[in-house]
C-alpha atoms as an extended CHARMM CRD file, in Angstrom:
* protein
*
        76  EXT
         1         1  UNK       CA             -0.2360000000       29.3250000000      -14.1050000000  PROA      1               0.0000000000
         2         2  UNK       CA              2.6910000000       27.5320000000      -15.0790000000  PROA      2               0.0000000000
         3         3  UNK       CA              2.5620000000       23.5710000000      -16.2020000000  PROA      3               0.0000000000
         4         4  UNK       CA              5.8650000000       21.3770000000      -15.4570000000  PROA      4               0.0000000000
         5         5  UNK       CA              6.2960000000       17.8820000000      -15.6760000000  PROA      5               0.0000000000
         6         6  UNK       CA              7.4800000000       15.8740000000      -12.8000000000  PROA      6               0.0000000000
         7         7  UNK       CA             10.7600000000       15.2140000000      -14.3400000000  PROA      7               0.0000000000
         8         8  UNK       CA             11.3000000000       19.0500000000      -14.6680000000  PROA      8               0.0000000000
         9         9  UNK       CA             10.0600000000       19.8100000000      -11.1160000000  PROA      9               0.0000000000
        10        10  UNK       CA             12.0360000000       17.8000000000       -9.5990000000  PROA      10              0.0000000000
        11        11  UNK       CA             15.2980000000       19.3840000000      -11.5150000000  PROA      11              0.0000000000
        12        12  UNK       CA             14.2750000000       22.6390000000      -11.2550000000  PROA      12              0.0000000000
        13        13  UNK       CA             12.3300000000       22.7580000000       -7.7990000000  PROA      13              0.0000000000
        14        14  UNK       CA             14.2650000000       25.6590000000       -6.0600000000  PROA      14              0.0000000000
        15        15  UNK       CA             13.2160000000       27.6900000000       -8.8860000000  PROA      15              0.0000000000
        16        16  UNK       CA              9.3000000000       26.5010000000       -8.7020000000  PROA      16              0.0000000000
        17        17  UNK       CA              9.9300000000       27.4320000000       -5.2010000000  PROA      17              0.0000000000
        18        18  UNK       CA             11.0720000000       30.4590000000       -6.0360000000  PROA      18              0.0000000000
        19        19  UNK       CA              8.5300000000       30.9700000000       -8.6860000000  PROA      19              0.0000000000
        20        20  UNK       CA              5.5900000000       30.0930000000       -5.6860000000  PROA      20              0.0000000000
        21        21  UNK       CA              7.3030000000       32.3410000000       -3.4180000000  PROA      21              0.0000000000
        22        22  UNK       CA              6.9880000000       35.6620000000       -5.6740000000  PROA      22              0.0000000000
        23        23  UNK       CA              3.0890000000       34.5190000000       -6.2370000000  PROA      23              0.0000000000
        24        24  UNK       CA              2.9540000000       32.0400000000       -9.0420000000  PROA      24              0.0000000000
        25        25  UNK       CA              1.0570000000       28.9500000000       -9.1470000000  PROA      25              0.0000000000
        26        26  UNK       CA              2.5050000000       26.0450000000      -10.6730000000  PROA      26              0.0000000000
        27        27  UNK       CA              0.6110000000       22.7480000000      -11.7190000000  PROA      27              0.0000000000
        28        28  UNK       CA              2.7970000000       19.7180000000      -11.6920000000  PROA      28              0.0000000000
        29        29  UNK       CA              1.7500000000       17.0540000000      -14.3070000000  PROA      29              0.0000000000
        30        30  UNK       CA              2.6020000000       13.1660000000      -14.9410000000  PROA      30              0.0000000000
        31        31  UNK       CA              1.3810000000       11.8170000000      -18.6760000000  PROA      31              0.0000000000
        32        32  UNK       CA             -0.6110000000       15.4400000000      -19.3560000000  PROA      32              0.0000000000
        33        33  UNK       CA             -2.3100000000       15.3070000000      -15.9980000000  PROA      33              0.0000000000
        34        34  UNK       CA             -2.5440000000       17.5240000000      -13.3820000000  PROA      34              0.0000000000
        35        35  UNK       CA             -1.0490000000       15.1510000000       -9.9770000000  PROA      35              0.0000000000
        36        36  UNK       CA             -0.5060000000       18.4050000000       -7.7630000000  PROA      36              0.0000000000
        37        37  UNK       CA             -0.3310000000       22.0070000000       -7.5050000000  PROA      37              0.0000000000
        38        38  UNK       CA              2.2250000000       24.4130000000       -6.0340000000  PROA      38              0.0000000000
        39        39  UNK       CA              0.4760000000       27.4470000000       -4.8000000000  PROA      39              0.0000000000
        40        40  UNK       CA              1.5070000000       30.5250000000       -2.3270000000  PROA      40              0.0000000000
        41        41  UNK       CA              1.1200000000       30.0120000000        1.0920000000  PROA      41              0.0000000000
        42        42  UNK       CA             -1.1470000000       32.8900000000        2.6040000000  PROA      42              0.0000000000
        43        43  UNK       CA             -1.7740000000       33.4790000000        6.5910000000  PROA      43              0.0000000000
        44        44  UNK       CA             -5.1760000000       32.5450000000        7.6670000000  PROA      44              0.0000000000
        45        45  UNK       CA             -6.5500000000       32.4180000000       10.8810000000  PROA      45              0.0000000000
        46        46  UNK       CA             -8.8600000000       30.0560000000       12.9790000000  PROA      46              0.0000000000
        47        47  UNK       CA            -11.7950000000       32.1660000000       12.1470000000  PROA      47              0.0000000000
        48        48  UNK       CA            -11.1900000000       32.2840000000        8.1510000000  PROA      48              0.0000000000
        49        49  UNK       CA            -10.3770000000       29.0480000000        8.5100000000  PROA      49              0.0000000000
        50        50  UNK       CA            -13.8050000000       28.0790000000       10.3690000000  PROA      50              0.0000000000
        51        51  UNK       CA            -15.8200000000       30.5250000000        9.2460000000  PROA      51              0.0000000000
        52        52  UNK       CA            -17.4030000000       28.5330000000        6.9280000000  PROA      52              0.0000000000
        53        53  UNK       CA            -18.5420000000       26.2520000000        9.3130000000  PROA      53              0.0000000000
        54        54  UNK       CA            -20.3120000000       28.5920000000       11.6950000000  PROA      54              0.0000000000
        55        55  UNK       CA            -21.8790000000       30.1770000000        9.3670000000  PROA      55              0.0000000000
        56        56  UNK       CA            -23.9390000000       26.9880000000        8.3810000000  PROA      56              0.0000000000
        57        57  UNK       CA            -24.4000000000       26.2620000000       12.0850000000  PROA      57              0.0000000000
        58        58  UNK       CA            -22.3000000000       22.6540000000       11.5230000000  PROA      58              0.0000000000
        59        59  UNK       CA            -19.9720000000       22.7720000000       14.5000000000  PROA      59              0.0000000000
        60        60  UNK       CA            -21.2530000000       21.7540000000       17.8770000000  PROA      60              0.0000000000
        61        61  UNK       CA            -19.2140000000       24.5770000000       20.2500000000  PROA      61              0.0000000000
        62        62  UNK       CA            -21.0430000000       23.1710000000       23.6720000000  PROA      62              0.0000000000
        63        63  UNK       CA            -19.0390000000       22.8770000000       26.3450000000  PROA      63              0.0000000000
        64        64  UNK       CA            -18.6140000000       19.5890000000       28.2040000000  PROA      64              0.0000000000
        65        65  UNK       CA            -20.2930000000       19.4060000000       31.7040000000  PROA      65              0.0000000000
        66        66  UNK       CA            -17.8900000000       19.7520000000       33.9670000000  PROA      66              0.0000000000
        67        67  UNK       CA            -16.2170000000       16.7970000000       35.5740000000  PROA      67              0.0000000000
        68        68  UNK       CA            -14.7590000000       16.6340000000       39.6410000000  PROA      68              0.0000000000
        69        69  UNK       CA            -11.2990000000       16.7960000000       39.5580000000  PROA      69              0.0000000000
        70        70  UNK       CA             -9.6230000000       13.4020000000       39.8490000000  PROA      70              0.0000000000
        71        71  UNK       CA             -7.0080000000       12.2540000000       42.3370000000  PROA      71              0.0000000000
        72        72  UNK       CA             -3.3540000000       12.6470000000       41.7910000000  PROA      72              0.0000000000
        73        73  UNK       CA             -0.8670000000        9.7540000000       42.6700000000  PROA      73              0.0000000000
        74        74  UNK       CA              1.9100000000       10.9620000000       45.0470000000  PROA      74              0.0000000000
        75        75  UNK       CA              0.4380000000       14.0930000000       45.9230000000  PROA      75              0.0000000000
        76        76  UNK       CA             -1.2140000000       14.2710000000       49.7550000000  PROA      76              0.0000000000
């Protein structure tokens, strides 16, 4: 993983781009420390992205009761 200061990311930041692009991560410091991180974006989907959470049973997938439908305004 590359290290860059902010001063040098913010010269050089269509080359970190580029740099993240071909796969490279690249931390982005300010005084020595690590303020943010430039990684690859990678596709996920819904279910990666939930998976976690159905696996430990914390999401609530109950479907409301249903409701009568409500008047619309302008429409006899």
């Amino acid at each position: 993983m590359r290290t860059v200061a902010v001063v040098e990311a913010k010269s050089q930041f269509s080359a970190l781009l580029a740099a993240v692009e071909s796969g490279e991560e690249v931390a982005i410091t300010r005084r020595g420390r690590v303020i943010a991180r430039l990684v690859p974006d990678t596709a996920r989907s819904a279910a990666d992205v939930f998976k976690a959470c159905w696996q430990e049973g914390g999401l609530d997938l109950e479907a409301p009761p249903d409701a009568p439908a409500e008047p619309v305004a302008g429409w006899d």
